[in-house]
C-alpha positions as CSV (number, residue, x, y, z in Angstrom):
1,X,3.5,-11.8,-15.5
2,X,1.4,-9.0,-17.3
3,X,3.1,-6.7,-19.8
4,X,2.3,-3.2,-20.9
5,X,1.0,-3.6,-23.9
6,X,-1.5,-6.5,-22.1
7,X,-2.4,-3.4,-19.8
8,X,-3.1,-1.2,-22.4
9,X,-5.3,-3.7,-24.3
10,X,-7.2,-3.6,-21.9
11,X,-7.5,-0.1,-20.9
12,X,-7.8,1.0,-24.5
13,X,-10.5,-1.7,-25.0
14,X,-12.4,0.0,-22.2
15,X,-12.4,3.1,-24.1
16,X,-9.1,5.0,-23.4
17,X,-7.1,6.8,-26.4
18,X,-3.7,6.7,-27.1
19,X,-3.1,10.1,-25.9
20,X,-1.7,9.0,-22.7
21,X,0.0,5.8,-23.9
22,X,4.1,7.5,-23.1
23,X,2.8,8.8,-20.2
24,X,1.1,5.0,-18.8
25,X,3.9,3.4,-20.3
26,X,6.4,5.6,-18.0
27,X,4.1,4.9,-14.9
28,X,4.1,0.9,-16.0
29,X,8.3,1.0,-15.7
30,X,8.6,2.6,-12.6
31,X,6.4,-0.2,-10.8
32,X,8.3,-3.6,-9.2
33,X,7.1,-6.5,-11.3
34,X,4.9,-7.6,-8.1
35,X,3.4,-3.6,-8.2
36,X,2.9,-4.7,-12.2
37,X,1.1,-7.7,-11.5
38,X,-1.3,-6.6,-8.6
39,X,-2.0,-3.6,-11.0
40,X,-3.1,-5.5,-14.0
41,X,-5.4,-8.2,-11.9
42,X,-7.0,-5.2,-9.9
43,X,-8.0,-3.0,-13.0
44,X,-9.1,-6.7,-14.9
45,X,-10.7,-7.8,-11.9
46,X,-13.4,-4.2,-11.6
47,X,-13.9,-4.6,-15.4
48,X,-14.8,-7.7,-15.5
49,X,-17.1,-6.6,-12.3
50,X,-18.7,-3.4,-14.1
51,X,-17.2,-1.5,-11.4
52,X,-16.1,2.2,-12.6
53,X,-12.8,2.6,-13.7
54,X,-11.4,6.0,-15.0
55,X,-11.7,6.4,-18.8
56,X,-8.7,8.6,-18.2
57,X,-6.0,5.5,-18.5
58,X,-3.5,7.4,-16.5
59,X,-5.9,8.0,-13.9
60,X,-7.1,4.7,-14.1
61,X,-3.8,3.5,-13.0
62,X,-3.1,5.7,-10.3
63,X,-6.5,5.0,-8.9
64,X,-5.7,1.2,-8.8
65,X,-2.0,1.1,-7.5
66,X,-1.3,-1.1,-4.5
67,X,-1.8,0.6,-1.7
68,X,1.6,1.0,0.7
69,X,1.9,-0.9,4.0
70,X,1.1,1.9,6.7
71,X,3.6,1.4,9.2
72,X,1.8,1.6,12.6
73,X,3.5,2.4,16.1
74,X,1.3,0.9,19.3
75,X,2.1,2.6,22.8
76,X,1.4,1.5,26.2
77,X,2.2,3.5,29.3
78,X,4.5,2.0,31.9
79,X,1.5,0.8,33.6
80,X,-0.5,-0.6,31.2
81,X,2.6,-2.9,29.9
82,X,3.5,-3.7,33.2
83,X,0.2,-4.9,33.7
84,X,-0.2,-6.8,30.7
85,X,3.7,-8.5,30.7
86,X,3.9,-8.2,34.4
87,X,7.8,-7.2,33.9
88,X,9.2,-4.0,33.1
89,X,11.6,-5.9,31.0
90,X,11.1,-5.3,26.9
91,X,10.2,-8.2,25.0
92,X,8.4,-9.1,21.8
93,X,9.2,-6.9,20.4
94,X,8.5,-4.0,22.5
95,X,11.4,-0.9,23.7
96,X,11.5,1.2,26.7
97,X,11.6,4.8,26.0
98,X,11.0,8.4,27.7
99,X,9.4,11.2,26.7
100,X,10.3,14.3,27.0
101,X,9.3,15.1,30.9
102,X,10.7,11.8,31.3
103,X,7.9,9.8,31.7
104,X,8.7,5.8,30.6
105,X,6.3,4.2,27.8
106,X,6.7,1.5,25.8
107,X,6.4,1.5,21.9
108,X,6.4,-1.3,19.6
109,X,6.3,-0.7,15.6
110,X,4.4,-3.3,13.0
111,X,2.6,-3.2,10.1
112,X,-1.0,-4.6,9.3
């Protein structure tokens, strides 16, 4: 598991001051120890790539967090799920619903 002070090796060895060392360090603490890790491989990863990464090291940071899980909702009409489960009857996942001129569609939510 990366520390902080691993982290700010290697920012500061890219060329960052200290100036914004309380500032990272705060940043660093409010991540999960998962959010930590993915952090410190993606920011070693692109330097070890020559790819650019912010001089800034609070930028740096920010511009390498883990991205969040988007939570996506899929619709079908009543048709199109009838036609693909050939049932009117919710399953996998799936849940009736109306809108509001009380038209029936089916939504399903799940993330990429």
């Amino acid at each position: 598991m990366a520390t902080f002070n691993e982290l700010w090796q290697l920012l500061y060895d890219h060329g960052s001051t200290s100036y914004y060392k309380h500032d990272c360090a705060q940043l660093w603490e409010s991540l999960t120890p998962t959010n930590q890790q993915a952090l410190f491989d993606r920011l070693s990863e692109r330097l070890q790539k020559h790819q650019y990464v912010a001089y800034n090291p609070l930028d740096a940071m920010r511009d390498n967090l883990p991205r969040r899980a988007m939570v996506r909702t899929q619709t079908l009409s009543y048709n199109e799920y009838y036609s693909l489960y050939r049932t009117t009857t919710p399953k996998d996942g799936w849940q009736m619903q109306k809108d509001a001129n009380g038209k029936v569609f089916y939504s399903k939510t799940a993330q990429p």
